[in-house]
N, C-alpha and C positions, 0 to 999 in steps of 0.2 A: 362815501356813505350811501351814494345812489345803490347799486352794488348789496350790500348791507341789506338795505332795504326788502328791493326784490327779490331778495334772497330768503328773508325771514318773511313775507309776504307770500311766496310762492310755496315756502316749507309748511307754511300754516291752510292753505285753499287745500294743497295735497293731503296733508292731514285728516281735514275736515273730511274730504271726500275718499279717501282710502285708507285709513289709519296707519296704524303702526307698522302695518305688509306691505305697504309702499315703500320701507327703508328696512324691511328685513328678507329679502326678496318675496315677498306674498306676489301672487296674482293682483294685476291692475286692470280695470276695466273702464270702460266708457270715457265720461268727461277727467275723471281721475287721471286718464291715463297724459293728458294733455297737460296738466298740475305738474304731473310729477315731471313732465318732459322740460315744460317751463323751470320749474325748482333745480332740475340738473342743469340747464344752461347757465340758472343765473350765478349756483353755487360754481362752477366754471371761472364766469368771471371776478366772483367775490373772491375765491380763494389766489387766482393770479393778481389780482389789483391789490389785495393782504399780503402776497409776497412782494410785493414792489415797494408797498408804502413800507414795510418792515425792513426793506433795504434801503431807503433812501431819508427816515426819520427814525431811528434806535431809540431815540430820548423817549419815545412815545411807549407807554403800553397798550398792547394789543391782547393782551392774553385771555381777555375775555371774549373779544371775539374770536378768536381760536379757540376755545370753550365752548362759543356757541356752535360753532360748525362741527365741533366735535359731538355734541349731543343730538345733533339735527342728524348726523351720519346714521343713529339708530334708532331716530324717531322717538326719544324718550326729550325732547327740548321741548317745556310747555308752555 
């Protein structure tokens, strides 16, 4: 959940501070640029630590958080 978190925490400062051309390739600038740098790390490790728990709990659904990473991928997740 950690993971998760920072992940939707960094997707949303990035946002705030570069909109939508942060995840459509737009021009980044200034403190923006360090958001979005954070939000690719942490999407990094959320999407590896989502493969792991999806490999080692089936029972569980995840789909929605694969939904969210999928919406964050083009800046339209609000």
């Amino acid at each position: 959940m950690r993971d998760w978190r920072e992940t939707a925490l960094y997707y949303f400062q990035t946002r705030a501070r570069a909109g939508e051309a942060a995840f459509n390739g737009g021009r980044v600038e200034g403190e923006a640029r360090s958001y979005l740098r954070n939000y690719r790390e942490a999407r990094k490790r959320m999407e590896s630590s989502l493969s792991e728990y999806d490999g080692k709990y089936r029972l569980y659904n995840t789909e929605q958080l694969h939904e969210g990473l999928r919406l964050m991928a083009t800046g339209a997740w609000r």
